[in-house]
N, C-alpha and C positions, 0 to 999 in steps of 0.2 A: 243604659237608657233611663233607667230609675233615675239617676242620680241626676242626671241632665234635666230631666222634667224639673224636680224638685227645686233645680235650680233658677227654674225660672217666673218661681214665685218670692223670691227672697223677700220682697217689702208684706208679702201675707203673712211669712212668717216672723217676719219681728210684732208681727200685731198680734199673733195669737200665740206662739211660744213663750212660756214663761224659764226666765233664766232657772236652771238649777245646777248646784256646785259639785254633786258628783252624780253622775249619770251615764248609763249610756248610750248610744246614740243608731237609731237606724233608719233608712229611705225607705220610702212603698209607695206602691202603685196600689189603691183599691177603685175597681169599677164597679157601677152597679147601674143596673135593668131594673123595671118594678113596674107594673100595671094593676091597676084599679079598676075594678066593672060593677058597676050598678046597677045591681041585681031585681030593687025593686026601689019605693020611696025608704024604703031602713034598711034594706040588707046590704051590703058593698063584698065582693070579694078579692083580697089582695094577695098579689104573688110577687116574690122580690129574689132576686140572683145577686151574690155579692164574691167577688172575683177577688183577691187579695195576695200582692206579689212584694217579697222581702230581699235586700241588695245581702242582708247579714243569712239568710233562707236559703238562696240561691233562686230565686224563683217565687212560683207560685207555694204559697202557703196552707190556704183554706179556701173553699167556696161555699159560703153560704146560703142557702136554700131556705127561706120562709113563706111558708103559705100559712093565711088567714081569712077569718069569717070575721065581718063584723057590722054592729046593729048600732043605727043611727039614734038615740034617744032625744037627741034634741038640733037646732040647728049646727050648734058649737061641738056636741060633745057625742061622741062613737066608742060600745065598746068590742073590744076586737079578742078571738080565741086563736091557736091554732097552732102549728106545730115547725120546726124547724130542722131541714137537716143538715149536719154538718160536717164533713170529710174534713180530714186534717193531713196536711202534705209537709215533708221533708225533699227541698230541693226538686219537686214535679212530682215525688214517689209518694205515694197513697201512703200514710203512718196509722193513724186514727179515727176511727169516726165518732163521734159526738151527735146522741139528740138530745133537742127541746123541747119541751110543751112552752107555751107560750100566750098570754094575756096580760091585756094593755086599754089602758082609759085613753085615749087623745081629746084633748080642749084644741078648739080650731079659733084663732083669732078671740081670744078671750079678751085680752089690755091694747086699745090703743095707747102706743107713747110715742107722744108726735104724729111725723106721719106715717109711724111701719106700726106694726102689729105684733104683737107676741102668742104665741103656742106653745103648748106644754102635751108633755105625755108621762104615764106611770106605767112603766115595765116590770111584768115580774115573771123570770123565767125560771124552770124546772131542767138541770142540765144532767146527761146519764152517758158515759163511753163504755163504747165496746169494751170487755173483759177490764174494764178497772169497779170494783164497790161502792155504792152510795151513792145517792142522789144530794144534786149539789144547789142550794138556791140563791136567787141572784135576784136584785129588786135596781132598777135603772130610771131612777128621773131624768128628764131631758126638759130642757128649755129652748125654745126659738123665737128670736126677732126676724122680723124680713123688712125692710126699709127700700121700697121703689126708689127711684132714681127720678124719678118725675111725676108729680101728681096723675093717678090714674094710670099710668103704665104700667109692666107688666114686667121689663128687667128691674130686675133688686138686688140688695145686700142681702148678703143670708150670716146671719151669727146665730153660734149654737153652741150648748153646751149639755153635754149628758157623765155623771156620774155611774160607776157600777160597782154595787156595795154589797158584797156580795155576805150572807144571813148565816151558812155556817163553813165547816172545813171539812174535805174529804180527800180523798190521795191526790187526786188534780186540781183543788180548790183548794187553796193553803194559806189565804189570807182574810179574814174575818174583820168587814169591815169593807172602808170604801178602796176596792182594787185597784183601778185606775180610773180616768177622764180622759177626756175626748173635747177638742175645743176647735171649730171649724169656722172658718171663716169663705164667702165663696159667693160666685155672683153664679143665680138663676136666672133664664130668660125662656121663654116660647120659642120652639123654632117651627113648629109648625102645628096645624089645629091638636088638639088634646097630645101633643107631646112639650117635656118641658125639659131643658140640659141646664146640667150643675156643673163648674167647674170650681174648685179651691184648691185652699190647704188645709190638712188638718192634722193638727199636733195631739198625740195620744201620750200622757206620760201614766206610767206604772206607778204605783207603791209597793217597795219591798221592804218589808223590816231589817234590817241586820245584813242586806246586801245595795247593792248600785241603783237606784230607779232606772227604771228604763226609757226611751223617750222616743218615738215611733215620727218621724217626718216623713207625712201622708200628703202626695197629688190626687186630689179623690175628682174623680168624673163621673157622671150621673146622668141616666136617662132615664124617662118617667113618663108614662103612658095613661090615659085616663080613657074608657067609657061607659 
């Protein structure tokens, strides 16, 4: 089923895969849910579910769970705390669990260029698993354009790109430095009052020293809730 999907984004992914000469190569399916509630004129609170299923996995892999606080300081700019959980699966079977603390700046619509908009955010998460030592840290900037399709409308382009660079090593954190990238390409639109769906693709390549990079071909679907 994975593979089928993926397949039918082909012309996405020549636009955001970058060729690489040894690598290797896997489909996914990740979904994600997320709602926003505006708690006052500065407080918002966000909760996001993230599904994520591997054809090389057997299945479902991970589901990621973030909830977060965060205070509006200016029109543009929110900063956000909060904590993240995260079960890790072998083929549907429970493996590992992983948590995060988790704080992040987002800049909302800072650069017009042209007529879309760019946004940024600076991630920096705190990562700990069950029965493995040491706390692992990880710093994630991200970048976004969104370019409407028509002046004033509300379906767009969406291009994104987030690095994850990760600050030291520990038994599950073994690369020092920027880990991988994530490069999404994918069109948003409104489907009904405060809900909004995402559908792309997105190409996630690894860095590994001294072995294969790895190269993740991602149909990513999205819904998103606001009140």
């Amino acid at each position: 089923m994975m593979r089928l999907t993926c397949k039918l984004l082909p012309a996405l992914a020549l636009l955001a895969a970058p060729a690489v000469a040894h690598a290797s190569e896997d489909e996914q399916l990740w979904t994600t849910a997320s709602a926003t509630v505006k708690l006052s004129d500065h407080w918002r609170f966000s909760q996001e579910v993230v599904a994520r299923f591997s054809d090389d996995r057997d299945g479902l892999y991970e589901v990621e769970m973030n909830s977060l606080i965060g205070y509006k300081v200016s029109k543009k700019v929110t900063v956000w705390a909060g904590y993240t959980h995260d079960p890790n699966y072998n083929g549907g079977d429970f493996a590992v669990m992983e948590h995060r603390g988790r704080q992040q700046v987002t800049f909302d619509n800072i650069v017009k260029i042209g007529p879309g908009q760019l946004s940024a955010r600076l991630r920096l998460e705190e990562r700990w698993r069950e029965g493995v030592d040491g706390t692992a840290w990880r710093l994630r900037p991200y970048v976004k354009y969104v370019l409407p399709f028509r002046e004033g409308g509300k379906t767009a382009l969406l291009l994104s790109h987030e690095s994850f660079i990760d600050l030291n090593t520990t038994n599950f954190q073994r690369v020092e430095g920027e880990e991988r990238m994530r490069n999404l390409i994918a069109i948003t639109t409104p489907i009904a009052k405060n809900v909004n769906a995402e559908i792309g693709y997105l190409h996630q390549h690894g860095f590994r020293p001294h072995a294969d990079d790895p190269n993740d071909n991602v149909a990513s679907f999205s819904l998103s809730f606001s009140f």
